[in-house]
C-alpha positions as CSV (number, residue, x, y, z in Angstrom):
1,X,7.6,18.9,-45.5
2,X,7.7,17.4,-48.7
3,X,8.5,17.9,-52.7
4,X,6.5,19.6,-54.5
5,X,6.2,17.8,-58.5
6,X,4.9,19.5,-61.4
7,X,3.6,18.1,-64.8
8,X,3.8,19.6,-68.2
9,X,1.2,17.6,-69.9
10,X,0.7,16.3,-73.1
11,X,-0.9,12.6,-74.1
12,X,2.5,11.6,-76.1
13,X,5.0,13.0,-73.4
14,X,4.8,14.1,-69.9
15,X,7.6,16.4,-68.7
16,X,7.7,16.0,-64.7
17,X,9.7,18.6,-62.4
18,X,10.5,18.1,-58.7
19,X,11.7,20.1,-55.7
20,X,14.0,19.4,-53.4
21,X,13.3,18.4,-50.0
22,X,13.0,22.5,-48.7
23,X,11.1,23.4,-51.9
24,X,13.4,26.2,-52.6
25,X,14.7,24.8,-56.2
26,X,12.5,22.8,-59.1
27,X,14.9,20.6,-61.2
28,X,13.7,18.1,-64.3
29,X,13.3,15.1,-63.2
30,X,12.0,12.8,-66.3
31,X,10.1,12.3,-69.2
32,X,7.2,9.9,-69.6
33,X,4.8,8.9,-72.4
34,X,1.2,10.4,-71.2
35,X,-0.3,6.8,-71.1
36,X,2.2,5.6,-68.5
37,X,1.9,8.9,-66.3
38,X,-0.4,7.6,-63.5
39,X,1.8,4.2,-63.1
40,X,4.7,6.8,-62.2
41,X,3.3,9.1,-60.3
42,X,2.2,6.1,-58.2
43,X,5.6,4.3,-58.1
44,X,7.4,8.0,-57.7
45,X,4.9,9.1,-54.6
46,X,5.2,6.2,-52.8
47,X,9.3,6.1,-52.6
48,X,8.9,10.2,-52.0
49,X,7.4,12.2,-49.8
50,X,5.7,14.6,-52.2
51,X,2.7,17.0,-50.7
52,X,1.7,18.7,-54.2
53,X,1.7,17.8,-57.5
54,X,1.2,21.5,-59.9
55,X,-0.1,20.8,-63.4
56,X,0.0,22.9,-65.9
57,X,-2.3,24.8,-66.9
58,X,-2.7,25.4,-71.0
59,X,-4.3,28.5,-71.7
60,X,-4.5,30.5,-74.9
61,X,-3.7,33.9,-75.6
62,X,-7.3,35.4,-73.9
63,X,-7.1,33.1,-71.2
64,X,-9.5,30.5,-72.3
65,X,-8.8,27.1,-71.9
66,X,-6.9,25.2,-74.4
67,X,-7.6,22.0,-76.4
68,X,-5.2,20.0,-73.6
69,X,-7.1,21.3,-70.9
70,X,-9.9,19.0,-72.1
71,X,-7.1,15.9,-71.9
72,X,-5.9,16.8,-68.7
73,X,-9.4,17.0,-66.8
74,X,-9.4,13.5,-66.6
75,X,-6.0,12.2,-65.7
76,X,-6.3,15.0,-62.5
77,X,-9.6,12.6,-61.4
78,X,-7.6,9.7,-61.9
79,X,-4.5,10.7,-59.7
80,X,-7.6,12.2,-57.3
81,X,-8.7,8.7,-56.8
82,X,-5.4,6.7,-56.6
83,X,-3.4,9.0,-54.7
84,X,-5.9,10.8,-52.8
85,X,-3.8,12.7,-49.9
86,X,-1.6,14.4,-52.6
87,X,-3.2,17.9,-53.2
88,X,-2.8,19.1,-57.1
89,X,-3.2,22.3,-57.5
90,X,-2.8,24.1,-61.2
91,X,-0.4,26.8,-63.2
92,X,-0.2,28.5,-66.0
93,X,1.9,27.4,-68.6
94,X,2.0,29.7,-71.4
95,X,5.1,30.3,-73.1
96,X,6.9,28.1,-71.3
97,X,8.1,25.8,-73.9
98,X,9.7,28.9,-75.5
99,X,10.8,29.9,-72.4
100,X,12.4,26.5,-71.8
101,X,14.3,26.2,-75.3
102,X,16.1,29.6,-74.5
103,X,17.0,28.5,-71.4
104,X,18.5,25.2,-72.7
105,X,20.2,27.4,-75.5
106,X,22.0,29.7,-72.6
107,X,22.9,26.8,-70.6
108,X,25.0,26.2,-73.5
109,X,23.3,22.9,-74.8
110,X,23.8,21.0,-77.6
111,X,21.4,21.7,-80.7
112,X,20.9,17.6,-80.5
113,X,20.0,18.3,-76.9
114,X,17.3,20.3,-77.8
115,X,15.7,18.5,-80.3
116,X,14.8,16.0,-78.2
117,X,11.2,17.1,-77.4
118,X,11.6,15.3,-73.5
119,X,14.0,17.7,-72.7
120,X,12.2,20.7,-73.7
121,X,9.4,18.6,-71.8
122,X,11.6,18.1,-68.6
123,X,12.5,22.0,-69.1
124,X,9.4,23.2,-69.1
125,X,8.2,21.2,-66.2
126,X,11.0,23.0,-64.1
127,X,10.0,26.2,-65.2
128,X,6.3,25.7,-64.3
129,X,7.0,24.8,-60.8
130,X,9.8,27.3,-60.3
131,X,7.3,30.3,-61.2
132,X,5.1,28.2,-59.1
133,X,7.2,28.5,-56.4
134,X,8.3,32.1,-56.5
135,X,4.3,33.3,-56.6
136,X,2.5,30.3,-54.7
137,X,5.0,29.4,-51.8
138,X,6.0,32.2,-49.6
């Protein structure tokens, strides 16, 4: 079986989640600028056994797709085309930027931690494919 990796997307920064080998936890895993996303998915795929990759989904308040959703379309074709037995699936990802900076906060990180947009990135990537998990993968 193998990991499952999820994407927060955004065209500066990329926040990328994985599982572990039994897909029971999602953990950050990095950050990387949106232009540079398919170069490592490629490099991370083929050192890892990875069966799923989840993107977010960006959604607004009524459901309707977001202004991302329209950036996102095509980098999904792209990864279609150069890693072609990797199924990607989608998730909704509202609120989860809030939800990732309150997390960080009762960790107990730093306020210099947070500020660092990638880690709210990295954060929010984790909770995507954890709520993923618990709902998709039974």
């Amino acid at each position: 079986m193998g990991r499952i990796l999820a994407i927060d997307y955004g065209s500066k920064r990329c926040g990328i989640a994985v599982t572990d080998e039994l897909r029971i936890i999602a953990s950050p895993l990095d950050t990387v600028h949106g232009k540079d996303l398919i170069d490592f998915l490629k490099n991370y795929c083929s050192q890892n056994k990875v069966d799923v990759i989840v993107f977010g989904k960006p959604v607004d308040m009524s459901g309707k797709p977001s202004e991302t959703e329209k950036q996102i379309i095509p980098v999904i074709n792209q990864i279609k085309k150069v890693i072609p037995e990797i199924e990607i699936d989608r998730w909704d990802e509202r609120f989860t930027s809030k939800m990732a900076t309150k997390a960080m906060i009762e960790a107990g990180s730093k306020k210099s931690d947070r500020k660092i947009k990638g880690n709210i990135d990295k954060v929010s990537a984790a909770i995507i494919l954890q709520d993923y998990l618990t709902y998709k993968i039974k």
